[in-house]
C-alpha positions as CSV (number, residue, x, y, z in Angstrom):
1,X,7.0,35.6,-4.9
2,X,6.6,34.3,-8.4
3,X,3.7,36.3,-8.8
4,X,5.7,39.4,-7.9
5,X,8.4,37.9,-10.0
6,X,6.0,37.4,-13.1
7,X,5.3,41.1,-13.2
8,X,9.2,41.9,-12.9
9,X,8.6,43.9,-9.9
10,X,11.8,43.4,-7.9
11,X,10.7,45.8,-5.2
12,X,7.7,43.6,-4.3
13,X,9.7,40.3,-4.5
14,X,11.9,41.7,-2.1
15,X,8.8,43.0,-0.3
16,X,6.8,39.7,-0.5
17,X,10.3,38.0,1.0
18,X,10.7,39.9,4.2
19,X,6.7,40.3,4.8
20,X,7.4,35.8,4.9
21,X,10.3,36.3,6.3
22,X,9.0,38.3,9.4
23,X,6.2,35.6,9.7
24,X,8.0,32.4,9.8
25,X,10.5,33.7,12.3
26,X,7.4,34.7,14.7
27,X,6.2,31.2,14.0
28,X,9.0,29.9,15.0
29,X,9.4,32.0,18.0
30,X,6.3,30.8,18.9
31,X,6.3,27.2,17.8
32,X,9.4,27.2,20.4
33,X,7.5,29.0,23.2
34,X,4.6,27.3,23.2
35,X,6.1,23.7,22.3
36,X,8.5,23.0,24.9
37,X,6.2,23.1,28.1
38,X,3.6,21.5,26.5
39,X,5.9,18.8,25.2
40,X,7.5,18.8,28.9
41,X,4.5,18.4,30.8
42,X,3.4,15.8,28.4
43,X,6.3,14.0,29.2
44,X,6.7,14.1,32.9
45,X,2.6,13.1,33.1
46,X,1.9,10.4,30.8
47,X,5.6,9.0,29.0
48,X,6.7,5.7,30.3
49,X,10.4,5.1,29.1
50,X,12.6,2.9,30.5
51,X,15.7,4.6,30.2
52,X,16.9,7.7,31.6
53,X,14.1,9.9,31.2
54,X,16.7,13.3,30.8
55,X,17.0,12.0,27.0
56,X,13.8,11.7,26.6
57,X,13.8,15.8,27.5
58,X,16.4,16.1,25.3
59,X,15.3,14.5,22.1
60,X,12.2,16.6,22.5
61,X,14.2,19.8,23.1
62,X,16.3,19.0,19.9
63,X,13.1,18.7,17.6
64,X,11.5,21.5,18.3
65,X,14.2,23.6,17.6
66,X,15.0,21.6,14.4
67,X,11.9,22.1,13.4
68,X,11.5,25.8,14.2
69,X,15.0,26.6,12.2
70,X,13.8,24.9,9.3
71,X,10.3,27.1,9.2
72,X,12.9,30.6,9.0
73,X,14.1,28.2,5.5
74,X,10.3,28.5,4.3
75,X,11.0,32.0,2.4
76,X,14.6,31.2,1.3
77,X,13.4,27.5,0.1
78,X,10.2,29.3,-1.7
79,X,12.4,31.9,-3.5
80,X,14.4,29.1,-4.9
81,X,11.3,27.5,-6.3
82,X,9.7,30.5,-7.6
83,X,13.3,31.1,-9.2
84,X,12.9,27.1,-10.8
85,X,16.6,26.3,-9.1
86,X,15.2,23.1,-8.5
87,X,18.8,21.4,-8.2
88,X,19.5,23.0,-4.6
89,X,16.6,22.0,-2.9
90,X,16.5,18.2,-4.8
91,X,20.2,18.3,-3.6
92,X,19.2,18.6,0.1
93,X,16.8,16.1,0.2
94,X,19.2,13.7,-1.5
95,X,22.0,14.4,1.3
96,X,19.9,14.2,4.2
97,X,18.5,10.7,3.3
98,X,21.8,9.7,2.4
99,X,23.0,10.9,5.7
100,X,19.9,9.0,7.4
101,X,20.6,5.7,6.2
102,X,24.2,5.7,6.9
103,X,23.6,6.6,10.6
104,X,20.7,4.8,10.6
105,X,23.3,1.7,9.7
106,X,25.8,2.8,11.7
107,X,23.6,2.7,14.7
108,X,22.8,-1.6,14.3
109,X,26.9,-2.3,15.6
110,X,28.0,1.5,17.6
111,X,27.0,3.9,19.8
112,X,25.2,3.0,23.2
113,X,22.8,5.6,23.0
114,X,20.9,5.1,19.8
115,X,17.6,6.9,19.9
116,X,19.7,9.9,21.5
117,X,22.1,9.8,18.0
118,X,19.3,9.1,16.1
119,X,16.7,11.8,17.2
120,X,19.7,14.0,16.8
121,X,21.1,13.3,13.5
122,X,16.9,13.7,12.5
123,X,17.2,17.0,13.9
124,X,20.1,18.0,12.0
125,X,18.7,16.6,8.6
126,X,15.6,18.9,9.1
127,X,17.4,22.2,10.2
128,X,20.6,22.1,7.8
129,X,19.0,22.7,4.7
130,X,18.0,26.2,6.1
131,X,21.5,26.8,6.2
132,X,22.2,25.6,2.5
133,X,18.9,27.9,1.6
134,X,20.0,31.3,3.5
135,X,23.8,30.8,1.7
136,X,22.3,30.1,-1.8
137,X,20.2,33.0,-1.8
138,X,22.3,35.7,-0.3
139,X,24.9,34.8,-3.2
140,X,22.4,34.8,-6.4
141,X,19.1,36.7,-4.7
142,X,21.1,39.2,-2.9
143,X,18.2,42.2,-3.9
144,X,15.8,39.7,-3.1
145,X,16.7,38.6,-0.1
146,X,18.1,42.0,1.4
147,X,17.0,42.3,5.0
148,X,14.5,45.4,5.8
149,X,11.3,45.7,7.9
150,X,7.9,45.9,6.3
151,X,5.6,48.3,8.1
152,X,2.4,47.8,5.8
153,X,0.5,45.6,8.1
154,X,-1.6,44.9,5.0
155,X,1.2,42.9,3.4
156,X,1.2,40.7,6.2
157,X,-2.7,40.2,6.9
158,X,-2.7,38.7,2.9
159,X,-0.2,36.5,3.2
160,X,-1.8,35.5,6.5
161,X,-5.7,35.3,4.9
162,X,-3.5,33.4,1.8
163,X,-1.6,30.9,3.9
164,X,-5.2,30.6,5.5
165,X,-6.6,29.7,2.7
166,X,-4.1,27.1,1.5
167,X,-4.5,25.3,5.5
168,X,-7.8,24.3,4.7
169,X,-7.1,21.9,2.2
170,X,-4.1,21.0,4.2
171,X,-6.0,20.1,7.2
172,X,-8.6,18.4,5.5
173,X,-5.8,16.6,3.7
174,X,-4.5,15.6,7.2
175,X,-8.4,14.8,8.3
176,X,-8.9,12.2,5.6
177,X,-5.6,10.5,6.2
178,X,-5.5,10.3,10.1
179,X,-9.7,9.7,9.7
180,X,-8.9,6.7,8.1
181,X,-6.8,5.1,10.1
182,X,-9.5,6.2,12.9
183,X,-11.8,4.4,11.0
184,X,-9.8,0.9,10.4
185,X,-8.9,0.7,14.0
186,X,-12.5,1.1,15.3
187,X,-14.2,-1.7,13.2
188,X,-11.2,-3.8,11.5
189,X,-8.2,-6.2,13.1
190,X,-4.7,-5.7,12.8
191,X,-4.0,-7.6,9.3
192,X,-6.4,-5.0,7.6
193,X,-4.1,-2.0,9.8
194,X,-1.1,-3.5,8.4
195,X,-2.4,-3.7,5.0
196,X,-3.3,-0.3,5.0
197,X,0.1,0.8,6.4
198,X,1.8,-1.4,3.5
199,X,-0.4,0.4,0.8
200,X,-0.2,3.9,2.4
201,X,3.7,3.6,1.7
202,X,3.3,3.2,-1.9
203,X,0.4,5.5,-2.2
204,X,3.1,8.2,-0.5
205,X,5.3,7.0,-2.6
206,X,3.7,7.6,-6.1
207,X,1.8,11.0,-4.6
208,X,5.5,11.8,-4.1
209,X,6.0,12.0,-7.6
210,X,2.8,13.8,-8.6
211,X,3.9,16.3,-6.3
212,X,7.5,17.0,-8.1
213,X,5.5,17.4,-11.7
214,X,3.2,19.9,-10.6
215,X,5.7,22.2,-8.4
216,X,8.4,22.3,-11.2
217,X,5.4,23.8,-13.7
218,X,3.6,25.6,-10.8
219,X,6.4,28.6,-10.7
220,X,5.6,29.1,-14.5
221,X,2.1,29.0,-13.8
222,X,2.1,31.8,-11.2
223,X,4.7,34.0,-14.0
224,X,2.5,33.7,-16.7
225,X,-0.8,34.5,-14.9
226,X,1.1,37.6,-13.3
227,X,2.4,38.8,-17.3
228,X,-1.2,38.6,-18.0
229,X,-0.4,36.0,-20.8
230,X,-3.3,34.0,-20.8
231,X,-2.3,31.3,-24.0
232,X,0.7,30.5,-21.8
233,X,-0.8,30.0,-18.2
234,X,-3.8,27.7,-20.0
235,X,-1.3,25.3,-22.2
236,X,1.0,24.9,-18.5
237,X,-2.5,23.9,-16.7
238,X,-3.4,21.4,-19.2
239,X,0.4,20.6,-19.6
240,X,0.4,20.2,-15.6
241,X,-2.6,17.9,-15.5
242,X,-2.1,15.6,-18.6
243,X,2.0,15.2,-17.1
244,X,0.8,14.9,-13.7
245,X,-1.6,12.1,-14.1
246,X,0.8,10.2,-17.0
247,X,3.7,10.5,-14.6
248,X,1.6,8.8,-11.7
249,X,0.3,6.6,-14.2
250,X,3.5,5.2,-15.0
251,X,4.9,4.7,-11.6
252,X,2.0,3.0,-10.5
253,X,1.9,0.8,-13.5
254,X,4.3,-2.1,-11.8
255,X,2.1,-2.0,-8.7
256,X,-1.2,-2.3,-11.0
257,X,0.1,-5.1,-12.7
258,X,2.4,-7.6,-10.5
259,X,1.8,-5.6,-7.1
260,X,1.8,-9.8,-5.9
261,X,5.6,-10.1,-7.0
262,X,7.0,-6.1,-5.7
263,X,5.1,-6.9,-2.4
264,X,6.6,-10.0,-2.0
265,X,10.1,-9.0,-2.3
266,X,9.3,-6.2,0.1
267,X,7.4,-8.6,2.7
268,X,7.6,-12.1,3.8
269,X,4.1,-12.1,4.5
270,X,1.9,-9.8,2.4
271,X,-1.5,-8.8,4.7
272,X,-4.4,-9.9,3.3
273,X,-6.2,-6.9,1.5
274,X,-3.0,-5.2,0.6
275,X,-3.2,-5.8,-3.0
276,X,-7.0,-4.0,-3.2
277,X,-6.4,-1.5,-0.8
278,X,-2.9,-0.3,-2.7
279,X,-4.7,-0.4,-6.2
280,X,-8.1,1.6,-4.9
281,X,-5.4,4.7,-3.2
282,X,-3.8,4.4,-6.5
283,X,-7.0,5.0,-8.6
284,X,-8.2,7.8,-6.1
285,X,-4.9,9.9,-6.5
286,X,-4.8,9.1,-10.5
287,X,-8.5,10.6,-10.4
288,X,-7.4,13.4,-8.0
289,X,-4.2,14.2,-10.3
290,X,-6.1,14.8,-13.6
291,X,-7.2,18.6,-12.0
292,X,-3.2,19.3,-10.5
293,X,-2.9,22.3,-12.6
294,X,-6.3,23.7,-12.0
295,X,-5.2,23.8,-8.1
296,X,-2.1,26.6,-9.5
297,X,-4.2,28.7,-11.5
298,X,-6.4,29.4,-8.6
299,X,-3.9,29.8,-6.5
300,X,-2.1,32.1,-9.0
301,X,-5.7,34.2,-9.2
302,X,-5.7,34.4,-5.0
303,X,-9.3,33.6,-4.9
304,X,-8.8,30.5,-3.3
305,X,-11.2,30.7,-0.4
306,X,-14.6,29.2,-2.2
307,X,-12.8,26.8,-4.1
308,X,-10.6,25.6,-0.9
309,X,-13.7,25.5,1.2
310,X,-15.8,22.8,-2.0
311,X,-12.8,20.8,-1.9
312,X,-12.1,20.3,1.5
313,X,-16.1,19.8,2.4
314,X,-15.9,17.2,-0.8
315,X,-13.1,15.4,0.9
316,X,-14.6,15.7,4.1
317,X,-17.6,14.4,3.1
318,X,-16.2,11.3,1.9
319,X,-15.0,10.0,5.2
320,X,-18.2,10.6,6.6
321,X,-19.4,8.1,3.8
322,X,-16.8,6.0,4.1
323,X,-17.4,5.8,8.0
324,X,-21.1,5.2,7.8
325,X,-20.7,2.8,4.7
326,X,-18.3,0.6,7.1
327,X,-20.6,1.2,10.2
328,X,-23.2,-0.5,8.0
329,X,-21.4,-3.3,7.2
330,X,-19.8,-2.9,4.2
331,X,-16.2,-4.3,3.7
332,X,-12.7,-2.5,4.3
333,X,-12.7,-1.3,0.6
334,X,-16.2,0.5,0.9
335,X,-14.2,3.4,2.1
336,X,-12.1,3.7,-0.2
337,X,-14.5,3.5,-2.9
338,X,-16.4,6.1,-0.8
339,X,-13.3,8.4,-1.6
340,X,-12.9,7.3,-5.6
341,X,-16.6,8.9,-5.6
342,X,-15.7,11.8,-4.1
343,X,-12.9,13.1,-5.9
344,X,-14.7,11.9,-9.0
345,X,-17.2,14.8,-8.2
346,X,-14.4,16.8,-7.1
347,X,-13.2,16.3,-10.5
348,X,-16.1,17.8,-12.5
349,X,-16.5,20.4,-9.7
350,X,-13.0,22.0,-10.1
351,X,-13.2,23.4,-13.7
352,X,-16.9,25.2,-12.6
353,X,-15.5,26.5,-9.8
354,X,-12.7,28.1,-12.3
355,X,-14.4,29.1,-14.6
356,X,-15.9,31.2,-11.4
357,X,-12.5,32.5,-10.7
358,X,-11.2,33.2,-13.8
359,X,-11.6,33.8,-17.3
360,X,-10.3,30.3,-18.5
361,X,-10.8,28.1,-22.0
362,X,-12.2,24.7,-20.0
363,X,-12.7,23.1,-23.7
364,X,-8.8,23.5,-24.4
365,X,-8.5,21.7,-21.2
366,X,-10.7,18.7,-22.0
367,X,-9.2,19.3,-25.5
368,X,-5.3,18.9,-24.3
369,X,-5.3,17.3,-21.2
370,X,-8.5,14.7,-20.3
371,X,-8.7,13.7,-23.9
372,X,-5.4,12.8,-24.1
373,X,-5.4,11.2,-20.9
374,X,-8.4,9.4,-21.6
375,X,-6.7,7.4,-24.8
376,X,-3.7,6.8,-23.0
377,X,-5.2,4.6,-20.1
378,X,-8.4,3.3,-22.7
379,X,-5.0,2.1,-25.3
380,X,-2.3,1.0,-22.0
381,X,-5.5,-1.1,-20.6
382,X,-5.4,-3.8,-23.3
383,X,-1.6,-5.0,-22.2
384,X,-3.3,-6.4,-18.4
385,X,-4.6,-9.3,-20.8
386,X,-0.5,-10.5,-21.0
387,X,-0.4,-11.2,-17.5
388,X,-0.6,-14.7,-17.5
389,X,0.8,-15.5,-20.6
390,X,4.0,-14.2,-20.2
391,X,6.9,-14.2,-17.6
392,X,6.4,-11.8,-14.8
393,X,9.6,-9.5,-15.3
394,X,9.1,-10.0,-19.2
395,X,5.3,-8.9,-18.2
396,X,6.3,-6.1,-16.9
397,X,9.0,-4.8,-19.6
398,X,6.5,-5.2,-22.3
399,X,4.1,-3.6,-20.5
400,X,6.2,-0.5,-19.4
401,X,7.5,-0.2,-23.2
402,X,3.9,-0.4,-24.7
403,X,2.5,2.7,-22.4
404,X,5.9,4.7,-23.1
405,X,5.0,4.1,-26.9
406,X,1.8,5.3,-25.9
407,X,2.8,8.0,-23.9
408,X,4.9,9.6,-27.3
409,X,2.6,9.0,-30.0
410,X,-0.9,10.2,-27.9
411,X,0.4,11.6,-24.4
412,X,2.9,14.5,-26.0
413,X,2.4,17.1,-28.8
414,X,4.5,17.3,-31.3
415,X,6.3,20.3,-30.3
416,X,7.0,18.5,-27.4
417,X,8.1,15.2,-28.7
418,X,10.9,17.8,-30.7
419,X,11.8,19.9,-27.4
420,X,12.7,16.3,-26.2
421,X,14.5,14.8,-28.8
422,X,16.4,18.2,-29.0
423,X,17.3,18.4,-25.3
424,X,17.9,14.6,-25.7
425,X,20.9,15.4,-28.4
426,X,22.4,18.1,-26.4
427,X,22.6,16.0,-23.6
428,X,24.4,13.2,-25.5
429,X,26.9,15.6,-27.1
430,X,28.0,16.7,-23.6
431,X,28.4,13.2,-22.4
C-alpha cells in the first residue's frame, strides 16, 4: 500500500487493500476451521487441569476467535502505517495494556474465576483494536478502504509470493529464538534457563524500540522508492540505520553499564550468567540494527526472495554453531557469541546483496550511517572507566548526558539538529 501510495495511484491502493483484505479474512476463516478441533482434541487427549475442564474449552474457543478478528485488522492497521497515522495504532497498544494491568490487579482480591476473566479480557485486548482500525479508516480512507471484489487472481498470487517471502525471515526469526531455548534445556540447569528468560525480557524490550524507529521511517522508504526519487529513499536508509542502532544504543546503555543495580531492583536473586547473557543479546541486536534500513529498501524493490533466503540460512547457521560449539563443551555464552559472528557476516553481506537488487550509493551509506555510528560508540566507550569512581545513579546520569552530547554533535546532521530545535520551539509555544 505505500508503494501504491508513493506513485499516487489511488485505484491500486484501493486495489492492493481489498486483494489483503480478501486474504486475511480467508486466513481467518481458516485459522478458525482448522484451530478449534485441533485445539479440542488436544485438550480432551493430553490437558490435565484441575478445574472444570468446560473453561478450559472455552478459553480456547475465545482465543481463536480473538485472534482470527484481529488478522481481518491486518489491512486497516497496514493502511494506517503506510498513511504514517502512527497515533491510532500507539493509542491501542497503550489502552490494551492499561486495560491488562488493571484486570490483571483486579483479579489478586475479586472474581472466582480468574483464568476464565483473564483469558477473556486477553481476548478482547487482541480483537478490539480491529474495531478501532475498521472505524478510523472508513472515516479518513473512505476511497481506500471501499469494499469491492478483486478478480485478478494475479493480484493475489503477489501478495501471497510477497508475504512468502517476508515468512522466511520470520520463521527463521522464530527458529533462532525457540532453538535457543532448545539448546539451554538440553545441556544447561535451570539457573542458566532463568538467566536467559531474565535477559530475553530486556533484549525484547530494547528490540521493541528498534522496531518503532524503523517502521515510522519504513512508510517513507516505500514512497520514495515508488516516486522513483532515489536521493530521498538513500538518505531515509542511512537515516534508518544510523537512528535505529543510536536509539538501541541508548536504551541499552543503563543495562551496559549498572545492569548489577536495574537487575536487582527487578529480582531478589539475580541468576548467575544474567549479566553476560543480557549484554551479549544486546551486542547481537546493536550489530543486527546497523543494516534496519537496508531490510525496507529491499522490501520496497520486491526482490526479497535471495536476500530473505542469505539471511535466514546466516541466522540459521548460527544455531547450528552455537549448538555444536556447546555440544563440545564450550560454556553457555559460546552460543551467543556464535550468533554475534553471524550477524557480523550478515552485516557485510546485506549491502552486496543490495547492491544486487538495486541501484544503490553503498559509500553514502558507510559515509552517513556506519561512520557516524562508529564515532559515536568509539567516543561513548571512554565514560565505562567512571564506573567505580562515581555513585551509581550519578554514574549513570553522567553517562547518559555524555552520549546525548555525543549523539548531537556526531550522531545528527546539521539539518537535523535545526529540524529539532525548530519542532522543539513550536512545541514549547503551544504548551
Amino acid at each position: 500500500m505505500s508503494i501504491a501510495i508513493g506513485k499516487d495511484d489511488l485505484e491500486e491502493t484501493n486495489k492492493t487493500f481489498n486483494v489483503n483484505l480478501v486474504i486475511h479474512i480467508l486466513i481467518a476463516i481458516l485459522t478458525v476451521l482448522l484451530a478449534m478441533p485441533l485445539a479440542h482434541w488436544y485438550i480432551s487427549n493430553y490437558v490435565n487441569y484441575a478445574g472444570n475442564i468446560r473453561d478450559v474449552y472455552l478459553v480456547c474457543d475465545i482465543s481463536i476467535i480473538a485472534s482470527a478478528i484481529s488478522f481481518i485488522g491486518v489491512p486497516y492497521n497496514g493502511l494506517q502505517l503506510a498513511e504514517e497515522r502512527f497515533f491510532v495504532y500507539c493509542s491501542t497498544d497503550v489502552g490494551a495494556a492499561l486495560l491488562k494491568l488493571v484486570v490483571t490487579w483486579l483479579l489478586i482480591d475479586h472474581w472466582e474465576n480468574k483464568v476464565l476473566i483473564y483469558a477473556l479480557t486477553m481476548a478482547v485486548m487482541t480483537a478490539y483494536p480491529t474495531l478501532i482500525f475498521v472505524i478510523y479508516c472508513r472515516h479518513h480512507f473512505p476511497n481506500i478502504v471501499r469494499l469491492r471484489l478483486v478478480r485478478d487472481l494475479q493480484a493475489y498470487w503477489y501478495v501471497l509470493k510477497f508475504s512468502f517471502g517476508v515468512g522466511i525471515g520470520t520463521a527463521m526469526g522464530m527458529v533462532k529464538h525457540q532453538g535457543t531455548q532448545l539448546i539451554i534445556n538440553a545441556f544447561f540447569n535451570t539457573t542458566v534457563n532463568s538467566a536467559i528468560a531474565v535477559a530475553n525480557v530486556v533484549n525484547q524490550f530494547i528490540q521493541m524500540f528498534a522496531f518503532n524507529i524503523s517502521k515510522s521511517i519504513a512508510p517513507q522508504i516505500y514512497k520514495s522508492y515508488a516516486a522513483n526519487d532515489e536521493n530521498r529513499y538513500t538518505y531515509l536508509v542511512c537515516l534508518s540505520s544510523r537512528m535505529t542502532f543510536m536509539v538501541m544504543l541508548m536504551v541499552s546503555l543503563p543495562f551496559l553499564l549498572i545492569p548489577e543495580t536495574l537487575f536487582g531492583l527487578w529480582l531478589k536473586e539475580i541468576p548467575d550468567g544474567t549479566l553476560i547473557f543480557s549484554r551479549l543479546m544486546i551486542f547481537d541486536i546493536l550489530i543486527i540494527s546497523l543494516n534496519s534500513g537496508i531490510t525496507d529498501i529491499v522490501f520496497a524493490s520486491g526482490k526479497i526472495y535471495v536476500y530473505q533466503i542469505v539471511v535466514s540460512t546466516l541466522a540459521g547457521i548460527s544455531v547450528i554453531t552455537g549448538f555444536f560449539a556447546v555440544k563440545s563443551g564450550c560454556g553457555s555464552d559460546s552460543l551467543f557469541y556464535c550468533y554475534m559472528l553471524f550477524s557480523f557476516i550478515t552485516f557485510l553481506i546485506r549491502p552486496i546483496i543490495l547492491l544486487q537488487i538495486i541501484k544503490f550509493k553503498i559509500w553514502v551509506l558507510i559515509k552517513e550511517s556506519y561512520f557516524p555510528v562508529f564515532l559515536v560508540s568509539m567516543l561513548t566507550a571512554p565514560v565505562f572507566l567512571l564506573h567505580n569512581i562515581l555513585n551509581v545513579w550519578i554514574f549513570l546520569a553522567v553517562a547518559m548526558l555524555w552520549y546525548m552530547i555525543i549523539v548531537w554533535i556526531m550522531g545528527l546532521h546539521k539539518d537535523e539538529r535545526t529540524a529539532i530545535i525548530y519542532k522543539t520551539k513550536i512545541l514549547l509555544t503551544r504548551i
